[in-house]
N, C-alpha and C positions, 0 to 999 in steps of 0.2 A: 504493500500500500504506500510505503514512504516514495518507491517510487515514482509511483504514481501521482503520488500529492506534488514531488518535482514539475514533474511534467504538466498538473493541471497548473501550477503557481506561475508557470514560465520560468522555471529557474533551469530546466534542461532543453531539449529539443533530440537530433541523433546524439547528440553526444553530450557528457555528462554522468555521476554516477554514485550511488548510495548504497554503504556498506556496511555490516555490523562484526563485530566481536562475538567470537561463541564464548561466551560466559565465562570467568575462570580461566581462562586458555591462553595460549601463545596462539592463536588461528583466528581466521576471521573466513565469512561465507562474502561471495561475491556471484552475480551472475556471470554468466558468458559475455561473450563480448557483441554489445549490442544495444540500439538505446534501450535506455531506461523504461520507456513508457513499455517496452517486452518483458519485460523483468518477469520471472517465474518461480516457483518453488521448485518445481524440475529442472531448472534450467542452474541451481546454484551451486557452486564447487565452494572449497573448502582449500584454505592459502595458510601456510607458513608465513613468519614475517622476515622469510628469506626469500620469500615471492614461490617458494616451490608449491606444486599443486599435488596437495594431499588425497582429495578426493572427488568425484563429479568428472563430468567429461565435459570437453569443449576448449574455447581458448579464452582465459582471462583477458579482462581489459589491458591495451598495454600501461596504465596508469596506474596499475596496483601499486606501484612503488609508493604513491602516495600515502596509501592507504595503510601498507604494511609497515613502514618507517615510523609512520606518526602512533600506530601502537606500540612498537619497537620503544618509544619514547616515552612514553603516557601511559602507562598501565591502567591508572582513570580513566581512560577513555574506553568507551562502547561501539562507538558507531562513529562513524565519516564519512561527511556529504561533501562531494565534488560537483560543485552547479558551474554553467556558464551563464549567471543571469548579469542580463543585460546593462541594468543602472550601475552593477558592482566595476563591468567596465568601461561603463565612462567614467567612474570616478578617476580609478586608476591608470585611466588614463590623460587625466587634466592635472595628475600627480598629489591628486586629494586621495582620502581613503572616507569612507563612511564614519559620522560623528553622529553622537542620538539628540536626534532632533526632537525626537515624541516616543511616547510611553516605550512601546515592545522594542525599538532602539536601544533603548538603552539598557535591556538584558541581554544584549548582544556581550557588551563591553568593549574594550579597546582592540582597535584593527586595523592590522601588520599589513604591510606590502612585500609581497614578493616580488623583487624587480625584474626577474629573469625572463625574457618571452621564452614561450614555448614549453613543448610537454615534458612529464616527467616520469625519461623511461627511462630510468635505469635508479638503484639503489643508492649510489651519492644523490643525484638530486633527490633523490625524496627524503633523505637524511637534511639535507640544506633547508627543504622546505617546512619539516619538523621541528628545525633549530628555529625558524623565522618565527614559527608560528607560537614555540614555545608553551608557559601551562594557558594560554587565552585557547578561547572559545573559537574563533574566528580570523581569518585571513584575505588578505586579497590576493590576486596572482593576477598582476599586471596584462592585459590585453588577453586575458584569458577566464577569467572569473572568481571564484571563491573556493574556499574551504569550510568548512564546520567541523568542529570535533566535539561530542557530548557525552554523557553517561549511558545513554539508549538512544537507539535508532530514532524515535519518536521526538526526543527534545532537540536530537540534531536536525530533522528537516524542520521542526517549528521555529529553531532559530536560524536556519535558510532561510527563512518565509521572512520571519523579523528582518532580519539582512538586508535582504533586496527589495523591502518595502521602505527599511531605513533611508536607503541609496537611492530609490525612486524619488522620494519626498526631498532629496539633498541637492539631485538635480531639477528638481522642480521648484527650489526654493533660491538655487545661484541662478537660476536663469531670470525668475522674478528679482531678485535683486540685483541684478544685472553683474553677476558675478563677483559681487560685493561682497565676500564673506563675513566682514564686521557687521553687516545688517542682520546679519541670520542668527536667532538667538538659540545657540546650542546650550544643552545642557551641560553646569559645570560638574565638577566632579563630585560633588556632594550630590545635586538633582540627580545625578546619574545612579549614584550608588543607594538611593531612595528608593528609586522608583522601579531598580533592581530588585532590591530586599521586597518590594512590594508585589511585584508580578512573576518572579523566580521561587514561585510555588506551584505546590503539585495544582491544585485546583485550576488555576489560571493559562495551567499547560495544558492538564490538560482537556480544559475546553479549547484550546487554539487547535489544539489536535483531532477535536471530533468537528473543530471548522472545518480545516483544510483538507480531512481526510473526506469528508462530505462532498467537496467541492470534485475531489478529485472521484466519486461513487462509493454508492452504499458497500456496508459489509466489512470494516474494518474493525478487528477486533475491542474489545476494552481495554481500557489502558490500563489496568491494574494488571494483563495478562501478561507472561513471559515478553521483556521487551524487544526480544530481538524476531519477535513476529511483529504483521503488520507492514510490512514491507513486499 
């Protein structure tokens, strides 16, 4: 379902991709390589965070590196979401990064640029791109799109969503101010860490999540269930 919700949010299209951690483990389940919006329960193998393929048939995305590095890194982390949505690169590409302009912004928190164009296929870059990203939630990758990293597959694409709804409202707010960024009144770091404490609960997740998975069609489990369903 998560990936699905990608795909209804616009945050992917062919290409792009959402991944979970099997519980407990050094592995993580990824589909074959393919967009997102085909994404299967048949179709999911099973990766090392040496990129080897333990189990399932097919050929993984060539971007696993992302994905298996930043676990490799993060033991906290569950799940990561690779979107190419749209507003994330024109920020990064006007050499701004998304700032929280309004509420669900600002459970994103502070977000990295990756400056490097281009994919990342091989195990150093995705080591590079796990050091950039470090213990935050969220990244950008320059002319390419974003990152998410969460505790469950489900808080990860709901702060996708947050993300590029942030980044939407940032270019719609320098454009109205005629690229003024002193007119835009971002939140400080206090407003931020507020309004964090306040929407970075379970409740408020997850109804975001029985939004967007709505959005994307019926039949997405309960969020109370094993989180690495739902995807």
């Amino acid at each position: 379902m998560a990936n699905r919700v990608a795909h209804a949010a616009g945050l992917v299209t062919a290409f792009g991709h959402v991944r979970a951690r099997v519980p407990a483990t050094d592995t993580f389940l990824i589909p074959t390589r393919a967009s997102p919006m085909l994404a299967a329960a048949d179709r999911l193998m099973t990766l090392d965070l040496d990129g080897r393929v333990l189990e399932g048939d097919g050929e993984p995305n060539s971007e696993l590196w992302i994905h298996a590095r930043i676990y490799a890194a993060r033991p906290d982390v569950g799940a990561v979401v690779h979107v190419h949505a749209p507003a994330c690169v024109v920020l990064g590409q006007i050499g701004q990064t998304v700032r929280p302009l309004h509420n669900s912004g600002a459970v994103v928190g502070e977000v990295v640029t990756y400056e490097r164009a281009g994919l990342i296929r091989s195990r150093a870059l995705g080591d590079t791109v796990a050091a950039v990203l470090g213990a935050r939630r969220a990244m950008l990758l320059r002319g390419h799109g974003a990152n998410v990293a969460e505790s469950d597959v489900r808080r990860a694409i709901v702060v996708a969503c947050f993300l590029e709804e942030a980044a939407r409202m940032q270019v719609e707010a320098l454009a109205a101010a005629g690229g003024d960024t002193t007119r835009i009144r971002f939140y400080d770091g206090q407003e931020a860490a507020r309004v964090r404490g306040e929407l970075d609960q379970p409740e408020p997740m997850e109804r975001a999540w029985a939004y967007y998975s709505a959005l994307a069609g019926s039949g997405a489990p309960p969020w109370s269930e094993h989180r690495t369903e739902g995807w």
